[in-house]
Structures are given as structure tokens and as C-alpha cells.
FIBA-479927 format. One line per field, with one value per residue (C-alpha): residue number from 0; residue in one letter; x, z negated, y negated. Coordinates in nm, 2 decimals. Last residue first. Example, Ala and Ser with C-alpha at 12.3 -4.5 7.8 and 13.67 -1.06 7.14 Angstrom:
<nodes>
resi	(1 0) .
resn	(S A) .
x	(1.37 1.23) .
z	(-0.71 -0.78) .
y	(0.11 0.45) .
</nodes>
This chain:
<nodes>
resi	(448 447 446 445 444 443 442 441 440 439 438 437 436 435 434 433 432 431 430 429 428 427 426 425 424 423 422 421 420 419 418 417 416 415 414 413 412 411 410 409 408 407 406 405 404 403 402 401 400 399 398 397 396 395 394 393 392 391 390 389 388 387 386 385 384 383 382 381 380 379 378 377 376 375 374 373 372 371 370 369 368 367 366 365 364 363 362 361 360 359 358 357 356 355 354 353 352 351 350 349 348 347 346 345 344 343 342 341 340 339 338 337 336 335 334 333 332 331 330 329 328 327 326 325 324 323 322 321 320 319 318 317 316 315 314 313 312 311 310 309 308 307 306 305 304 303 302 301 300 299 298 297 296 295 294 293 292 291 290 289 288 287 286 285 284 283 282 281 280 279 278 277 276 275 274 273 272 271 270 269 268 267 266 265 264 263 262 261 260 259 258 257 256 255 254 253 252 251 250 249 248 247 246 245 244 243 242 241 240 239 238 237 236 235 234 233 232 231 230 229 228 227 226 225 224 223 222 221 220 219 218 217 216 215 214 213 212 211 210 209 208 207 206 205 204 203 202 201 200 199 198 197 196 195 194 193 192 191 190 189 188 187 186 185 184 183 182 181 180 179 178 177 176 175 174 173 172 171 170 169 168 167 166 165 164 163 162 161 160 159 158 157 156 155 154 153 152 151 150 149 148 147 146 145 144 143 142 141 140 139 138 137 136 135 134 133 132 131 130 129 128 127 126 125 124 123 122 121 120 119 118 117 116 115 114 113 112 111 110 109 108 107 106 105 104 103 102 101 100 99 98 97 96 95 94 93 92 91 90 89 88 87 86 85 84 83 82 81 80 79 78 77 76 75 74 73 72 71 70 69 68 67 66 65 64 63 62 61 60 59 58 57 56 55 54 53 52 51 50 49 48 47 46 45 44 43 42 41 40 39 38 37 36 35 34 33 32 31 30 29 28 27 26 25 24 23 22 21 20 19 18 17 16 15 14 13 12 11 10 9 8 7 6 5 4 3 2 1 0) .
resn	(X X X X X X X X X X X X X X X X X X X X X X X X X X X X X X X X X X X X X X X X X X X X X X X X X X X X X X X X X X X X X X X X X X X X X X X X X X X X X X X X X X X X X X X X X X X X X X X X X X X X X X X X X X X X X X X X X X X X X X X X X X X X X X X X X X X X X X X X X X X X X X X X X X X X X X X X X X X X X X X X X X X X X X X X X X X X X X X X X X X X X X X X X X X X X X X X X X X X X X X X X X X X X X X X X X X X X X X X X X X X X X X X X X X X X X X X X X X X X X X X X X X X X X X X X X X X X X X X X X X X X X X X X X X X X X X X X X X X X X X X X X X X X X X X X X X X X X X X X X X X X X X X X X X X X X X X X X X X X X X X X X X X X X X X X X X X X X X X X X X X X X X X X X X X X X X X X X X X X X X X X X X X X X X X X X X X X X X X X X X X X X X X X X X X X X X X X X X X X X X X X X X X X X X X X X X X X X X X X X X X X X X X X X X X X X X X X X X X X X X X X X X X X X X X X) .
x	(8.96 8.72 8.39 8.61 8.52 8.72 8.90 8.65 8.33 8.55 8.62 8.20 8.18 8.07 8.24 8.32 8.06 7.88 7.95 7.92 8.16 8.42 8.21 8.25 7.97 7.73 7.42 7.18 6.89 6.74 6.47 6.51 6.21 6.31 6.68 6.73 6.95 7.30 7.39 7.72 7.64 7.83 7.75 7.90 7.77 7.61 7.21 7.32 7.55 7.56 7.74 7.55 7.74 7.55 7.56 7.21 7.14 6.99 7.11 7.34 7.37 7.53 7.57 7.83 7.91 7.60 7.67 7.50 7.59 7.57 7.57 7.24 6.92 6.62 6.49 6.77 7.01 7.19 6.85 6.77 6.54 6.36 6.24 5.97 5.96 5.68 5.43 5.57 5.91 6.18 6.44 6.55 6.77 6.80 7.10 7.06 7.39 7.35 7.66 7.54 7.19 6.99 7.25 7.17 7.38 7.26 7.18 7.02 6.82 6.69 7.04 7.20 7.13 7.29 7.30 7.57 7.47 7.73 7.90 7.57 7.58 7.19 7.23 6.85 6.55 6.44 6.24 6.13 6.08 6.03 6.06 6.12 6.04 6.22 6.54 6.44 6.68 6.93 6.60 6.51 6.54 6.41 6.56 6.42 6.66 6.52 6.62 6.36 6.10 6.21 6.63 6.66 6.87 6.94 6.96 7.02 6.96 7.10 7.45 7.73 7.67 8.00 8.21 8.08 8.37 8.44 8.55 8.23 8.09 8.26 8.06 7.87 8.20 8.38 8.12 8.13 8.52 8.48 8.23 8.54 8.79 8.50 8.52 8.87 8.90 8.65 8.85 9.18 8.97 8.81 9.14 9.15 9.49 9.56 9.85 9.63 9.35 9.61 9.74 9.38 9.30 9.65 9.53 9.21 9.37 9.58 9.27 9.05 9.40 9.39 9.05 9.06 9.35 9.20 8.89 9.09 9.25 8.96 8.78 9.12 9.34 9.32 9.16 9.33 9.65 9.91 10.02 9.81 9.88 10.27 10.19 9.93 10.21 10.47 10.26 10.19 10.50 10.60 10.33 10.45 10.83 10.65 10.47 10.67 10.72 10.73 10.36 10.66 10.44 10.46 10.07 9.97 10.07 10.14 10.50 10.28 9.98 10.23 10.39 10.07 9.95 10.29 10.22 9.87 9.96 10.19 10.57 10.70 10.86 11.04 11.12 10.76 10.96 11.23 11.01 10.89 11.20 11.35 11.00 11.16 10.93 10.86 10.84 10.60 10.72 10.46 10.37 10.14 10.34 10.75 10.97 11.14 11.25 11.37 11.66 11.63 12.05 12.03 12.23 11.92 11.71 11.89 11.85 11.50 11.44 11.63 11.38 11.08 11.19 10.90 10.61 10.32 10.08 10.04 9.98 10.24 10.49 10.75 10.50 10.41 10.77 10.81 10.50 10.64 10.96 10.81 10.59 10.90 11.11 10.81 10.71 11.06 11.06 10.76 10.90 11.04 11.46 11.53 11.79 11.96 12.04 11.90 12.12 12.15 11.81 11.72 11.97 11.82 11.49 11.59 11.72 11.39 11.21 11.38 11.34 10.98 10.86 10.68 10.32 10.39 10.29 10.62 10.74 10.61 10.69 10.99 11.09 10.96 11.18 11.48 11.38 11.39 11.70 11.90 12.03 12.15 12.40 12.37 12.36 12.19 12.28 11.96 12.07 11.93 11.97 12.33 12.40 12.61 12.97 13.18 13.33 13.27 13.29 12.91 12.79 13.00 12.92 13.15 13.06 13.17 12.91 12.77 12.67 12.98 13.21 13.13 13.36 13.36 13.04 12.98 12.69 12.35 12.08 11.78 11.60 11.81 12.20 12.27 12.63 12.95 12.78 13.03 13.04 12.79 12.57 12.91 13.11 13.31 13.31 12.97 12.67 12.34 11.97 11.74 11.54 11.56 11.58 11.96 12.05 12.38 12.63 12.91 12.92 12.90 12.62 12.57 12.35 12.04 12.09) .
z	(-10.70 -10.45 -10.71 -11.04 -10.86 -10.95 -10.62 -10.37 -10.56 -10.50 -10.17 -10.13 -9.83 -9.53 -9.21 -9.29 -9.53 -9.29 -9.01 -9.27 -9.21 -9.43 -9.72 -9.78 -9.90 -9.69 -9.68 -9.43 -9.40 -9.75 -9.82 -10.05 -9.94 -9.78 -9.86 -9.64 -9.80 -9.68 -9.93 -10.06 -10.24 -10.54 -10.70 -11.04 -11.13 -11.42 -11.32 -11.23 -11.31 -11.11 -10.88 -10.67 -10.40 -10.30 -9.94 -9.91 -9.59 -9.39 -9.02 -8.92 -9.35 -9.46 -9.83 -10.05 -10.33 -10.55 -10.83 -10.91 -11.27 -11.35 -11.71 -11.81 -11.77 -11.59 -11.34 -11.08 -10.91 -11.02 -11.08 -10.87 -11.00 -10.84 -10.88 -10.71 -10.57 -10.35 -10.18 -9.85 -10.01 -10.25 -10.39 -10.77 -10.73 -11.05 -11.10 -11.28 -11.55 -11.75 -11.99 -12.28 -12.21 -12.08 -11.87 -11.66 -11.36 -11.17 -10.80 -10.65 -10.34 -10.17 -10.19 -9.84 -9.84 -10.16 -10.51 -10.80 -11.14 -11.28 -11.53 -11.70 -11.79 -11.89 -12.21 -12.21 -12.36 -12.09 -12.00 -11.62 -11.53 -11.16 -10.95 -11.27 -11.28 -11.52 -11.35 -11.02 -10.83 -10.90 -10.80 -11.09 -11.19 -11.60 -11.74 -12.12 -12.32 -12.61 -12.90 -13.12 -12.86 -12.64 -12.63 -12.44 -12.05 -11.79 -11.38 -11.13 -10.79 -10.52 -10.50 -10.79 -11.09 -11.36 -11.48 -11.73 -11.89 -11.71 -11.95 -12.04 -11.71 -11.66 -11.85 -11.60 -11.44 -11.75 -11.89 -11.48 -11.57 -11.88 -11.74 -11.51 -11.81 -12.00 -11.63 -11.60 -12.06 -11.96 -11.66 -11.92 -12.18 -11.92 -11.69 -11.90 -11.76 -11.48 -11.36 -11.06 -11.23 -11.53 -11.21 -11.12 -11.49 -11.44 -11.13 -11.30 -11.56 -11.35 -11.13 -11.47 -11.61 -11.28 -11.24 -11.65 -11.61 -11.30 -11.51 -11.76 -11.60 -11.40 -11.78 -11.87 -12.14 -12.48 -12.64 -12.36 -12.55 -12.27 -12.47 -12.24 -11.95 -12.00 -12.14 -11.84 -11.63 -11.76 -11.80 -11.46 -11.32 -11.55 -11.36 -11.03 -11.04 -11.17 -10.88 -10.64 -10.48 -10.11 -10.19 -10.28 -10.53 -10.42 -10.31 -10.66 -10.79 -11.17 -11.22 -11.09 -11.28 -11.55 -11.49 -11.48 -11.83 -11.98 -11.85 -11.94 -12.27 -12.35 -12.34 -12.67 -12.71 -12.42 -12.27 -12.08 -11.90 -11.85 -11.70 -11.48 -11.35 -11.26 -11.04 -10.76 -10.54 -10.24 -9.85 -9.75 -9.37 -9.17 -9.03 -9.33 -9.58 -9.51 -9.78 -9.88 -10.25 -10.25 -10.50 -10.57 -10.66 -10.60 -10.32 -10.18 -10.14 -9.85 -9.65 -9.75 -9.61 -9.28 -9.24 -9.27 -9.01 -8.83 -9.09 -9.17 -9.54 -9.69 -9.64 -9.28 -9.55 -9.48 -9.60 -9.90 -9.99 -9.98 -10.20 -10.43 -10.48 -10.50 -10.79 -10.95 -10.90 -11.06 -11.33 -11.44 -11.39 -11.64 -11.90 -12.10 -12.14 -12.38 -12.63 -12.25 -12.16 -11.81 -11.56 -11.44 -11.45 -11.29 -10.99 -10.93 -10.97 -10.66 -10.45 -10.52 -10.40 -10.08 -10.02 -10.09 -9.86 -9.63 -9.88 -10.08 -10.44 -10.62 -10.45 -10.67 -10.96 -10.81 -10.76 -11.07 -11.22 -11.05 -11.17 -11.57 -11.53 -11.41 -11.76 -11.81 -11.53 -11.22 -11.02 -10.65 -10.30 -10.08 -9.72 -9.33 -9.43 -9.42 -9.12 -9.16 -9.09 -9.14 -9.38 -9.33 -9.60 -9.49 -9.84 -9.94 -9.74 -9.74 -9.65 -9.48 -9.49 -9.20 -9.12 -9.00 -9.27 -9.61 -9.82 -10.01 -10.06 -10.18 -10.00 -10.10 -9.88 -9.96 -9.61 -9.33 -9.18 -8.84 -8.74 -8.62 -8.39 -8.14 -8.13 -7.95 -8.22 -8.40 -8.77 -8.60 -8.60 -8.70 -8.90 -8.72 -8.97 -8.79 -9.14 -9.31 -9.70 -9.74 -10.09 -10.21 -10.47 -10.61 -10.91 -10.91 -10.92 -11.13 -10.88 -11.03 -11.22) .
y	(-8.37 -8.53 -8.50 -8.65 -9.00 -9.30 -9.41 -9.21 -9.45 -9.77 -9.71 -9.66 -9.45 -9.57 -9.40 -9.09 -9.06 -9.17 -8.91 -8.60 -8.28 -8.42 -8.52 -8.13 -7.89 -8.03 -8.24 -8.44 -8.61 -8.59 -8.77 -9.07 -9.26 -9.61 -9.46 -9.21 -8.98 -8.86 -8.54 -8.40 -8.08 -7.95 -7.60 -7.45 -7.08 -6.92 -6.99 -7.32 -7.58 -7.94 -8.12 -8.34 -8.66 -8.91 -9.17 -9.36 -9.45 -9.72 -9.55 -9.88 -9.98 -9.67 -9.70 -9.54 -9.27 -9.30 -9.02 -8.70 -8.56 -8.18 -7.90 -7.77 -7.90 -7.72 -7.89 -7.88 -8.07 -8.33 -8.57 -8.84 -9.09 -9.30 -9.67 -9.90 -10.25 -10.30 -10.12 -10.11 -10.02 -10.17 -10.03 -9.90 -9.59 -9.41 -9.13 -8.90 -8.77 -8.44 -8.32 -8.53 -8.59 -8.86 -9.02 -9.37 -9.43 -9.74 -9.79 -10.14 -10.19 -10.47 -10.71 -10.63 -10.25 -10.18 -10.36 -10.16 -10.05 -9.84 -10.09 -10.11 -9.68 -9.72 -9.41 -9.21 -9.31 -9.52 -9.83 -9.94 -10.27 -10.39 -10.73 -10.94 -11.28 -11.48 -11.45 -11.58 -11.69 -11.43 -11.17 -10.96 -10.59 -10.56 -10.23 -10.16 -9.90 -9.68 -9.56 -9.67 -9.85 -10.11 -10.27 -10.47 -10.47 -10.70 -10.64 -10.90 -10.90 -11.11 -10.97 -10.92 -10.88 -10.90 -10.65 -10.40 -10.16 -9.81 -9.54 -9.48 -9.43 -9.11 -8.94 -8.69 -8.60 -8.54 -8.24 -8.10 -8.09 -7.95 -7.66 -7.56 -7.54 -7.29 -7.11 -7.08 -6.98 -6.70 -6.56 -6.57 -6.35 -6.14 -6.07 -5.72 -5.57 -5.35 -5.53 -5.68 -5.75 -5.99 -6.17 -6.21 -6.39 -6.59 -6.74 -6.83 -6.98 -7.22 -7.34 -7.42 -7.60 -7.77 -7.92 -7.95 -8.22 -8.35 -8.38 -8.56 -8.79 -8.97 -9.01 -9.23 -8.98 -9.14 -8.79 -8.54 -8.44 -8.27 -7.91 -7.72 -7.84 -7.74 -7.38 -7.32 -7.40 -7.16 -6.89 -6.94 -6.97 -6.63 -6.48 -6.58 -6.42 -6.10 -6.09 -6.18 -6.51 -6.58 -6.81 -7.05 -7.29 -7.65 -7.64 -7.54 -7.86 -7.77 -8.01 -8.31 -8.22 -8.23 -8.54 -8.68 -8.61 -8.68 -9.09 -9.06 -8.96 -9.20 -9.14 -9.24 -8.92 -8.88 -8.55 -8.52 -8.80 -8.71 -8.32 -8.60 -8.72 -8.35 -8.25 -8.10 -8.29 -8.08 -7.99 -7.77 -7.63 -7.49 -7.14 -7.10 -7.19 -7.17 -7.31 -7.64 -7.80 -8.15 -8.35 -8.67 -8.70 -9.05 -8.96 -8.77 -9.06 -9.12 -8.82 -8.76 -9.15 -9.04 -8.72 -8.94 -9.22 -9.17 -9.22 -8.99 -9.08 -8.79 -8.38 -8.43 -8.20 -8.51 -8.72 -8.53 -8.48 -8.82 -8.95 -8.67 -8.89 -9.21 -9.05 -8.93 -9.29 -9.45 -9.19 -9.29 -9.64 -9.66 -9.35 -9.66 -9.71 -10.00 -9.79 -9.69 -10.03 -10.17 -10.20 -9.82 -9.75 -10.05 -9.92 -9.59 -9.74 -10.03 -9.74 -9.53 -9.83 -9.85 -9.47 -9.44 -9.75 -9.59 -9.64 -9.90 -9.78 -9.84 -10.09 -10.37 -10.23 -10.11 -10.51 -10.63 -10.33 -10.50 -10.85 -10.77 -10.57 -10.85 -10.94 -10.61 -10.66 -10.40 -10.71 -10.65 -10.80 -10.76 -10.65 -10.64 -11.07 -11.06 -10.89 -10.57 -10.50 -10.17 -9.92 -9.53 -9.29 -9.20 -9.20 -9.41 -9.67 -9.99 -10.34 -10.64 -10.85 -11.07 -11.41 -11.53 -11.38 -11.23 -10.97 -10.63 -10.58 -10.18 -10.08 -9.85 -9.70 -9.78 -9.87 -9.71 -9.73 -9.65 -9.58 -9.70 -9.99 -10.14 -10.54 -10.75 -10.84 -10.96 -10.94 -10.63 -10.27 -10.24 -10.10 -10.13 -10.17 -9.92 -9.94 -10.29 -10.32 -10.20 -10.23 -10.44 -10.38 -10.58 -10.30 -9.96 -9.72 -9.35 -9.17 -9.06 -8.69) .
</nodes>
């Protein structure tokens, strides 16, 4: 439960902020307050408040500007969810905008209550158990953040993995929010990924303890409805579900039962997420060209999809034409290499995604098409993930199924004749992916998650 607040309030927004004996820079600091913590005003002189922390039972004097004074009023509710709204993804500022949440939830009235600050507060939350984990982003003052979040009652589950300390969310705001029944289903669709990490398992837990996690978990991912979920959210959705059932399927070897059925249900998850991958266009409406080139569409035969490349300039004159049967995913297409290349996702099949690469060479303009993986169809996409303009290459990333089994290559391709350069299993062990991947491509991609 989130700390129930008073009234004449203020928020500390400065970490290292000193509380003390007297209204003076020179007086004797009591203690040091941090970012979040909360004050009860109880008079102003000379540029400072005289405060009280509860948490600390110890009263004191802070300078006016270290603080924000807060209403708890209905009327203020409005500008203390602008505030977590804007908080809310500020990397090092977990504890600050989990004060602000604690105290929108206490101003605004309950009839009016969304899951948005919820998610919020949780999200904060897990951003604070990643840090303090060294899995997100690392700040110093980690440990005083946990310290004063923890009077909002965010509570923080710790065990030993791997000769480390994982540090975690314990998840209370997001089962709220699988509570509500207006929630929508992106909202309940993160909260369960949240509640399924398999990183905040205790790998201390015995067997028994472990299956009835798992039954647990599959039993929450199952019940999230995938229809209106964004492309992105669904194939972390199947990412996990195929993770969770294949846990359950060696749980099942290790009892001595059949792990067929749940094996069969991991792979069938797996498949879906491949499925996702290829379509993830649809979700992504047009926006317009940007670059020298420009690329329309007509319809051709029955069925069929004309591509004319021009210059900007030059409209009428198209540098290459090409005409396809399969769906052109517009919003895809995307110039490279300073306007002399252009990329564009065009799917012939349902679960089957190429990518075609339109560029010019010695010859002029010409276009290839890069296929997932193999030549015979079954379940893959391959995606343009960045450029690499010092060596003129062309970042992808292939994920494809074959023969039974699920593959995924990242690949650096020269792009005057799309050979292959370099590939791995991990963009990791690539310079230019390092370097020159597209930040739009490692925001949307199913391929990273």
C-alpha cells in the first residue's frame, strides 16, 4: 500500500539536499535528504522551510528551492500526473517520480482512478530494481532512492544469482492493475511480462516451489487478450509464454511426466513470434519521405503492386520500377547511404517477410531482394536494422524456420553487392552494429526480445 500523505506537503527534487539546525548555509546539517522524499511545512523564514521528516523523525531547515510544495486537493490532480507523466521515463529519476505518483494517487478521487499512474509508479519501480541489479541504467545514489521509495510502501525482493545480488520489483501495482477492469490490454499485457521476468525468479527455489510459479505464470499470460495488442507486444508476449512453457515441459522430465504436450505448446508460442516478426509493418502507419528519393506505388496486374524509385527532383523520372505480387509495407521504406539506396519490407506470404534493397551500382539503379533465409518458405522475416556509412554497410538481422528449428543471424552486408561481410548470433559481437544501428529499428524490433 502507497503511503497515505498529509497535507502542507513538499517533495524534495534535489539529491544531496542538507537538512539543518538553523535557517543558514553555515548552520549544522542533521542529515541528508534525497530526491522524493516527503516534508511536512511547518513554516518559512529567510529562504528556508522549516520542515519535518517523518521518516527520519527529525525536524530541521531546508532551502526553498531543494523543495516543490504539493496540494493533495483534487483540483491539483491534473498537474501532479503532468508531472509523473513527465517523470515517468527519466532514467535516475525513479524515486522523485514515485513521490509525485504516491501523491496523485492520493489527490485524485478514487471513482477517477485509471491503471496510467499505476503502470507508472510499477514501471519506476522495476526501473529501480534494475539499476540497483547493475541490469539498467547505473546511478550513485541507487541505495538512497530504494530507501526512499520504500515509504511509499514499494516494496523490493533480493537474492543471490550468480554471485550477484538481483534486486526486484515486487510487482503489487501491476497485479492493481490486472485488478481493474477497464485496464486496456496493453496496460494488463505489461504487467504480466512484468510479474513473468524470469530473471526475478529465486533460482533457490525447489522444485515444487518452481512448478506452482510456473503454473502461475502461464495462467497470467494466458488470460492477457492479444487482438489490440501493438505488433511489439505480442511477440514479447509469445517470447515469454514460449519461455514459460518450456520451463514447465522440463519440470514435467524431471517428475517423470510426458513434457510432449507443454514442449509442443513452447514451440507453437515460438512459431508466433517468428508469425509477429514478419508483420510487424502493419502496425506501423506511413509517415512521410524523407531524403532525396521518393518511392510511389499502383496498382499493376490483379493483385499486384508497381514500385516506381525517383529522385525528389525528378518525380517523373523514375530511376527503377519493379512490380510485385506480394504486400509493399510503405511505412518500411527508408533511403541509406546519403540518398543512393533505399530499403523497403515487402511480404509475399503471411509468415515470410524479404526484404528489397534498391541501390545503385556501375550499371545503374538495380534492386535485390533478400530473403530470411532459405528457399523454401516457411516461417522468417529479415529486417534492415542500420547503415554503416565509414565501411558502406548494410546492417540486417534473419530469423527464419528451418527444417524444425528457429535460427537468427545478424549479418553486415556490403551494400554495392550485398555480400556478406560479417554475421553472428548476437549484434554484440559486430563493430557496426555497435556503432550504426538504426535507433528506430532496436526500438521496434521483435529480434532483441
Amino acid at each position: 500500500m502507497l503511503l497515505t500523505l498529509a497535507a502542507a506537503l513538499a517533495i524534495v527534487v534535489q539529491d544531496r539536499t542538507p537538512l539543518r539546525a538553523a535557517p543558514s548555509p553555515r548552520a549544522t546539517e542533521l542529515a541528508t535528504l534525497w530526491q522524493g522524499e516527503v516534508l511536512e511545512v511547518r513554516d518559512e523564514r529567510a529562504g528556508y522551510l522549516k520542515v519535518y521528516n517523518y521518516r527520519r523523525e527529525r525536524g530541521g531547515y531546508v532551502k526553498t528551492e531543494a523543495v516543490r510544495a504539493i496540494s493533495l486537493n483534487a483540483s491539483e490532480a491534473p498537474a501532479l500526473l503532468a508531472v509523473l507523466r513527465f517523470l515517468r521515463d527519466s532514467a535516475g529519476s525513479e524515486a522523485l517520480g514515485i513521490s509525485y505518483g504516491a501523491a496523485y494517487l492520493k489527490a485524485t478521487p478514487a471513482g477517477a482512478l485509471t491503471a496510467e499512474p499505476l503502470d507508472a509508479i510499477a514501471g519506476m519501480a522495476e526501473r529501480l530494481a534494475d539499476a540497483a541489479s547493475g541490469s539498467g541504467v547505473r546511478h550513485q545514489d541507487v541505495a538512497a532512492h530504494l530507501e526512499v521509495v520504500a515509504q511509499f510502501g514499494v516494496q523490493m525482493r533480493s537474492f543471490d544469482r550468480n554471485g550477484r545480488m538481483q534486486v526486484c520489483y515486487d510487482g503489487e501495482l501491476y497485479r492493481r492493475v490486472l485488478s481493474l477492469s477497464h485496464a486496456s490490454s496493453e496496460d494488463r499485457a505489461r504487467s504480466v511480462l512484468a510479474l513473468t521476468r524470469p530473471d526475478c525468479i529465486d533460482p533457490a527455489l525447489g522444485i515444487l516451489q518452481r512448478v506452482l510459479l510456473d503454473e502461475e505464470r502461464h495462467e497470467l499470460l494466458d488470460r492477457i487478450e492479444e487482438r489490440s495488442l501493438s505488433a511489439m507486444m505480442r511477440g514479447r508476449l509469445h517470447a515469454r509464454r514460449a519461455a514459460v512453457w518450456a520451463a514447465v515441459a522440463y519440470e514435467s522430465a524431471c517428475r517423470g511426466q510426458s513434457p510432449g504436450a507443454a514442449a509442443q505448446r513452447a514451440i507453437a508460442e515460438l512459431v508466433a513470434v517468428v508469425r509477429v516478426g514478419a508483420i510487424r509493418w502493419a502496425a506501423v502507419a506511413p509517415g512521410p519521405q524523407a531524403g532525396a528519393l521518393m518511392l510511389t506505388t499502383q496498382p499493376g496486374k490483379p493483385g499486384q503492386t508497381c514500385l516506381a524509385l525517383a529522385e525528389l527532383q525528378r518525380p517523373a523520372s523514375p530511376l527503377i520500377s519493379r512490380c510485385t505480387y506480394g504486400i509493399v509495407w510503405t511505412a518500411s521504406a527508408q533511403p541509406v547511404a546519403h540518398g543512393r539506396a533505399l530499403v523497403l519490407a515487402v511480404q509475399p506470404l503471411e509468415s515470410w517477410r524479404e526484404l528489397w534493397v534498391f541501390h545503385e551500382s556501375v550499371g545503374g539503379w538495380t534492386v535485390d531482394v533478400l530473403s530470411p533465409g532459405t528457399d523454401d518458405p516457411d516461417e522468417g522475416y529479415v529486417e534492415f536494422a542500420g547503415f554503416a556509412p565509414g565501411s558502406q554497410r548494410l546492417l540486417i538481422v534473419r530469423e527464419w524456420k528451418d527444417r524444425g528449428r528457429f535460427r537468427r543471424r545478424f549479418e553486415e552486408l556490403r551494400l554495392e553487392d550485398l555480400i556478406p561481410v560479417r554475421q553472428a548470433s548476437s549484434p554484440e559481437l559486430l563493430a557496426d552494429f555497435g556503432r550504426w544501428q538504426d535507433p528506430a529499428w532496436r526500438r521496434d524490433t521483435l529480434a532483441l526480445h
